[in-house]
N, C-alpha and C positions, 0 to 999 in steps of 0.2 A: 458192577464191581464197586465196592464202595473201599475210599483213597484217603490216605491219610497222610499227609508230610511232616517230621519233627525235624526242624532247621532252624539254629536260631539268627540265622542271618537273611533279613525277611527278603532282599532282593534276588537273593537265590532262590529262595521258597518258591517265590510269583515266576521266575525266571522256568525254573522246574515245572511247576503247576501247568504254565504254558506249554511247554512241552510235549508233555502227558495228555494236554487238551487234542494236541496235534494228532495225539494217534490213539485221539477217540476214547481217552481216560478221564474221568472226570474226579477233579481234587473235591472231596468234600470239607475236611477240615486242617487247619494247620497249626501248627505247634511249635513253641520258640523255645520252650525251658523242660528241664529235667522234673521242676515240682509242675508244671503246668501240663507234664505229659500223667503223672500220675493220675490227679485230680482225676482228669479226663477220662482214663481208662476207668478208674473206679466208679463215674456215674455213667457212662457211654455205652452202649453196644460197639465190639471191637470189632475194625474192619478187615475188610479182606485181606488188605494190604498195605504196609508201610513201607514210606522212603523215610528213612533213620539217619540223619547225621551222626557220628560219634562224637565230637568235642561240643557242645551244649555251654550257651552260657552261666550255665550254674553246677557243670558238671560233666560226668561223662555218660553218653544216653543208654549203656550197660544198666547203670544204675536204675533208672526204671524198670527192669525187671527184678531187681531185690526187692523191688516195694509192691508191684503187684504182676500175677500171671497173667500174660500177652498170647492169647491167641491167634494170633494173624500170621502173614505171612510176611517177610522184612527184605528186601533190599537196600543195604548200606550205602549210603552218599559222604565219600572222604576221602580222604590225603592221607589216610595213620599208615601205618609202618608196615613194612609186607608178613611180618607175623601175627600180626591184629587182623590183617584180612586175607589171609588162609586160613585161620581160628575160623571169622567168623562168616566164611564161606561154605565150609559143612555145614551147618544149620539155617542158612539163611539160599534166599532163591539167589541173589547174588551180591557184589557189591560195583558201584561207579566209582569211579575215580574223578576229581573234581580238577578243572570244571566239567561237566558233564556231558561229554558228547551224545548227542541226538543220536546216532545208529546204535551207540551203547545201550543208551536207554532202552530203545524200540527193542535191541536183543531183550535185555533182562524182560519186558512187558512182556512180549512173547514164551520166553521161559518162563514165567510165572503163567502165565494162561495155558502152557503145557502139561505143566508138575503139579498144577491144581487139581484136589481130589473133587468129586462130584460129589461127596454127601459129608464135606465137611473141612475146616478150615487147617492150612498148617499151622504146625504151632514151633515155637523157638527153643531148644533144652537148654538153657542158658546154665544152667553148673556144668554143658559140655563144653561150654565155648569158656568160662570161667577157667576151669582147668587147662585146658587149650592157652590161652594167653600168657596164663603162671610158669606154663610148662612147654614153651609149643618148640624144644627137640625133641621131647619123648614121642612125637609122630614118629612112624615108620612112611615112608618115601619110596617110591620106586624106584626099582637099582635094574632094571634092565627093561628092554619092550623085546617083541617079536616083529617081525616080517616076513611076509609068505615070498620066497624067489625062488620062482618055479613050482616045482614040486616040493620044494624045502621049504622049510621055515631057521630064520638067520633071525639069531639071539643077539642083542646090541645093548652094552650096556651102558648106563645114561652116562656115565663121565665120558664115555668116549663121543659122543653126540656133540657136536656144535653148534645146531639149531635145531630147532624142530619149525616150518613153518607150514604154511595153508598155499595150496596150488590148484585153482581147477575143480575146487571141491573135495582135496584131499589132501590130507595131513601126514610131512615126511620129516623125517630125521636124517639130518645131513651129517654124517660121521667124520670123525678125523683123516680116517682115510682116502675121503674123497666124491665117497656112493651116499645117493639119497634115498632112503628106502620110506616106502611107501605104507604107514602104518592105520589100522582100523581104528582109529580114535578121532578125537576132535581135539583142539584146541582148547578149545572149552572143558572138555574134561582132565586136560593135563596139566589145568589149573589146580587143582585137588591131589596129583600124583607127584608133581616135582618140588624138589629142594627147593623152597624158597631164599635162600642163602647160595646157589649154586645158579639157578634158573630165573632169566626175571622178563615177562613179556613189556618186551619194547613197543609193539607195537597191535594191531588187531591180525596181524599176518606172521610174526615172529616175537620165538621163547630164543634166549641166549644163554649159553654158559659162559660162565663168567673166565672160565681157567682156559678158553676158548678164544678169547678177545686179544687182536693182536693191536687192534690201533681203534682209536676213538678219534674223528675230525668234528669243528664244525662245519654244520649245515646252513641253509638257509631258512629264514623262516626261525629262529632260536631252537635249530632243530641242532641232534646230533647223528653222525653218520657212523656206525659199528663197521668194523674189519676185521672179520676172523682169522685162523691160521690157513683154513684149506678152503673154507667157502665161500665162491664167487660167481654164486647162478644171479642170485640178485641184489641190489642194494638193501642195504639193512637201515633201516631210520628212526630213529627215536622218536617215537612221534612228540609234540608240543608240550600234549597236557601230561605226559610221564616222563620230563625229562630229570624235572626235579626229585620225584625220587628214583627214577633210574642213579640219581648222582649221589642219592643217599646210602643205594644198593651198593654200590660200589664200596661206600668204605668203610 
C-alpha cells in the first residue's frame, strides 16, 4: 500500500506516520503545503492513499484538486466544522478528528482495506464535495428508522430519538419515551444519515440530539458529562478530543 500524508504541521505528520507504522502501514511521502502537494502529484505516481489535512499553510487542501486530478483514496485529518466533514465524508473513506486517536485510525485503515476495489484505485468527485460545502442543507437526512419488535416492525422517527448508541455489538435508538430499540445499522453508517445540526457523536459509543439534552456537567479529565430528558442506561461522555467542537455544535 503505498501512503502519502499532506500536513503542514510536521510534528503531527511524524506523530501520524508513526502510528500508521504501528499497524503495519508504511508512510512513503509527506507533504506540508497546497503548492508542494500539486508539484508532487503532477510528476508522481498517485498513491493508494491519503491522510489530507484541510487547513494547509498556504491554503485550503480542497484546492489541490482544482489544480490537478487525485486518484487515490483520502482520509481527512481535522478540526473543520461538522458540515465540511459530512460534505467530505461521501467521497472520501473517512475523516479523524484531531488529535488523532489510535482506535480511530486503525478503524479508518481497516475501512479503507475493506472498500478498496481489487483492479483499481478510488478516486475523490470533488465538484461533489464543492457543491456539498456551498450548499450542505440541500442534503436530504433521514427522518425516520425501523425496528423489528416481534413480529412487527416500529417506525421511529429521528426527532423523537434521544441517542442512538452501540451495545454488545449492536446499534439502539433510545426514544423519548423511554424504549431502546434495537436497529440494523451501525454507527458508522449513521454518520452519513443524521442531521448534522440536530445529531453530533460525542463520543465512539454515542449520537446525541441536541433538542434532547437536559443538562451538560463537567467531567473529569476536561471531559463533559451529557444528560438527557428520559435516558439513563448509561453515562454519556464527551469524550476529550471532541469537546471542543462538541461546544461549537451547540451554538
Amino acid at each position: 500500500m503505498n501512503v502519502l500524508i499532506i500536513e503542514d504541521e510536521k510534528p503531527a505528520a511524524r506523530r501520524l506516520s508513526r502510528l500508521l507504522e504501528e499497524l503495519d502501514v508504511t508512510v512513503s511521502t509527506m507533504l506540508h503545503s497546497v503548492s508542494e502537494a500539486v508539484e508532487w502529484f503532477r510528476n508522481n505516481d498517485h498513491p493508494d492513499l491519503i491522510f489530507l489535512d484541510i487547513q494547509l499553510s498556504d491554503g485550503l487542501s480542497f484546492e489541490i484538486f482544482e489544480a490537478v486530478e487525485v486518484q487515490s483514496a483520502i482520509i481527512f485529518t481535522t478540526a473543520y466544522d461538522e458540515y465540511a466533514l459530512q460534505a467530505f465524508k461521501l467521497n472520501s473513506i473517512d475523516y479523524l478528528l484531531k488529535p488523532i486517536d489510535d482506535e480511530d485510525l486503525a478503524t479508518a485503515v481497516k475501512k479503507y482495506k475493506n472498500l478498496r476495489p481489487t483492479s483499481q484505485k478510488l478516486s475523490l468527485d470533488f465538484d461533489d464535495i464543492k457543491k456539498l460545502l456551498v450548499n450542505p442543507m440541500e442534503r436530504e437526512y433521514k427522518k425516520r428508522f425501523t425496528a423489528r419488535v416481534g413480529q412487527h416492525l416500529k417506525i421511529i422517527n429521528a426527532d423523537e430519538v434521544e441517542c442512538f448508541f452501540s451495545e454488545n455489538k449492536g446499534t439502539y435508538a433510545a426514544t423519548a419515551d423511554g424504549r431502546n430499540y434495537l436497529l440494523e445499522t451501525t454507527l458508522e453508517n449513521l454518520e452519513n444519515e443524521l442531521q448534522p445540526k440536530i445529531f453530533f457523536r460525542v463520543s465512539r459509543k454515542f449520537y446525541v440530539n441536541i433538542n434532547h439534552i437536559k443538562d451538560i456537567v463537567s467531567y473529569t479529565n476536561s471531559r463533559l458529562q451529557i444528560k438527557l430528558n428520559r435516558f439513563s442506561d448509561q453515562e454519556i461522555i464527551v469524550s476529550r478530543e471532541r469537546v471542543k467542537d462538541f461546544k461549537l455544535w451547540l451554538e
